[in-house]
N, C-alpha and C positions, 0 to 999 in steps of 0.2 A: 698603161699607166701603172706604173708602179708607186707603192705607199711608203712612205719611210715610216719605220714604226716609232722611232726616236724622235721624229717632228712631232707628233700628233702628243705624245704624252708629257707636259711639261716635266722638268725635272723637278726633284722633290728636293726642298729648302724647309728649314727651322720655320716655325711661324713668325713674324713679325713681334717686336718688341715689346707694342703698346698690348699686342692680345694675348699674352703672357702675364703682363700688369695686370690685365682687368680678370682673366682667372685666378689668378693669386688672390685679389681683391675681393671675389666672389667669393669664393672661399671663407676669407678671411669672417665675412658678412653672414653667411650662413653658419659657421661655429659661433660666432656673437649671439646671432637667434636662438640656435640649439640651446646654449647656455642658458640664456636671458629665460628660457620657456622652462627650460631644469631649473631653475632658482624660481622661479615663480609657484612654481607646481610644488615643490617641497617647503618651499614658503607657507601655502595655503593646508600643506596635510600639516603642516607642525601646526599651525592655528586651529586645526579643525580639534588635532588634542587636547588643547588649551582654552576652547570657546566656553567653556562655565565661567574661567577665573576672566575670560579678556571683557564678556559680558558682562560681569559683575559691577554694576553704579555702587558706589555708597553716595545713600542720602540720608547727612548726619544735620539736616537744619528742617526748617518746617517750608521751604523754598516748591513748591510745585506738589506738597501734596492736598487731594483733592478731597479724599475723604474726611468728610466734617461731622462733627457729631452735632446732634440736635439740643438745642441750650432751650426747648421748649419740656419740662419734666415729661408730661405728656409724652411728647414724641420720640423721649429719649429712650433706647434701652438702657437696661441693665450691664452695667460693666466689671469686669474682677480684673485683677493685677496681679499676679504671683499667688490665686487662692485668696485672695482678701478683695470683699466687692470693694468700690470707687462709688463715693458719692461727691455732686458738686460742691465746692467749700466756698462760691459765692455764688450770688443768684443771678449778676450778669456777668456777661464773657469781659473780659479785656483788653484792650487793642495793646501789641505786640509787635516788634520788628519781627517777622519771620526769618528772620539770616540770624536772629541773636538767638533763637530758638534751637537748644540739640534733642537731639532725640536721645531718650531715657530709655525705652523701649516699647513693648508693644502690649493691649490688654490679654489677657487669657487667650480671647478667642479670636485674636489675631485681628481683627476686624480696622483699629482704631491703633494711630501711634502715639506715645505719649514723649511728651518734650519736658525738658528743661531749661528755665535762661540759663543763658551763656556764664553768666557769674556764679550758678550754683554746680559748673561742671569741674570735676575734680583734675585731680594733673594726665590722670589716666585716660580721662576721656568718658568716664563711665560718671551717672548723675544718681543721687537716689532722694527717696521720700524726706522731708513727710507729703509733699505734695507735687503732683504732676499733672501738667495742662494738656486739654483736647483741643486741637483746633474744632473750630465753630464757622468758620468764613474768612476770608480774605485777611488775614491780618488781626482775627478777632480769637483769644484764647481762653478756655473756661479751665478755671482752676478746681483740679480732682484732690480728694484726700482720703483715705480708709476709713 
């Protein structure tokens, strides 16, 4: 018995049409990925530069802050403003829209923020004395004065 060595080994042809398509295809699908993960990746180091400023809330109203001061003299501390202590300039708080409320700034010791209505804030955005309110509770504001 003799072999033909020519039968046994089929001839070699191009690949088929469609598996040409789908390597190309593939291809095409893994540079999209590559990409999409390079764009992401450089995305996230440019942010990680810029996380003090992206972080950064302003909250120019009295809207969500929790810290209240005590409208009980007693319980109240002692508070300063710029060097000049803050005493109450009425004896009870007064109820306030909290969204009409900006913020003036904050006492010495950082502790307490102090607001101004809305109508006594100037064009700049900046409010000042003679008199600035401590939140007290939910909507309730106790008016400070030097």
């Amino acid at each position: 018995m003799e072999s033909n060595p020519s039968a046994s080994t089929p001839p070699s042809s191009p690949p088929p049409e469609a598996e040409v398509d789908l390597s190309r295809s593939a291809v095409g699908w893994t540079l999209a990925l590559v990409a999409g993960i390079a764009l992401a990746t450089f995305s996230a180091a440019s942010d990680r530069h810029k996380r003090g400023k992206l972080e950064e809330a302003l909250e120019n109203t009295a809207i969500g802050d929790t810290r209240f001061y005590s409208s009980e003299p007693a319980a109240a501390p002692p508070l300063s403003f710029e060097g000049a202590p803050l005493v109450p300039a009425e004896k009870a708080p007064a109820p306030m829209p909290e969204a009409r409320m900006r913020l003036a700034g904050y006492t010495d010791d950082a502790s307490f923020r102090l607001y101004v209505p809305q109508e006594r804030e100037n064009k700049d955005g900046a409010a000042g004395g003679p008199s600035w309110y401590l939140k007290v509770g939910k909507g309730l504001f106790l008016r400070m004065s030097r």
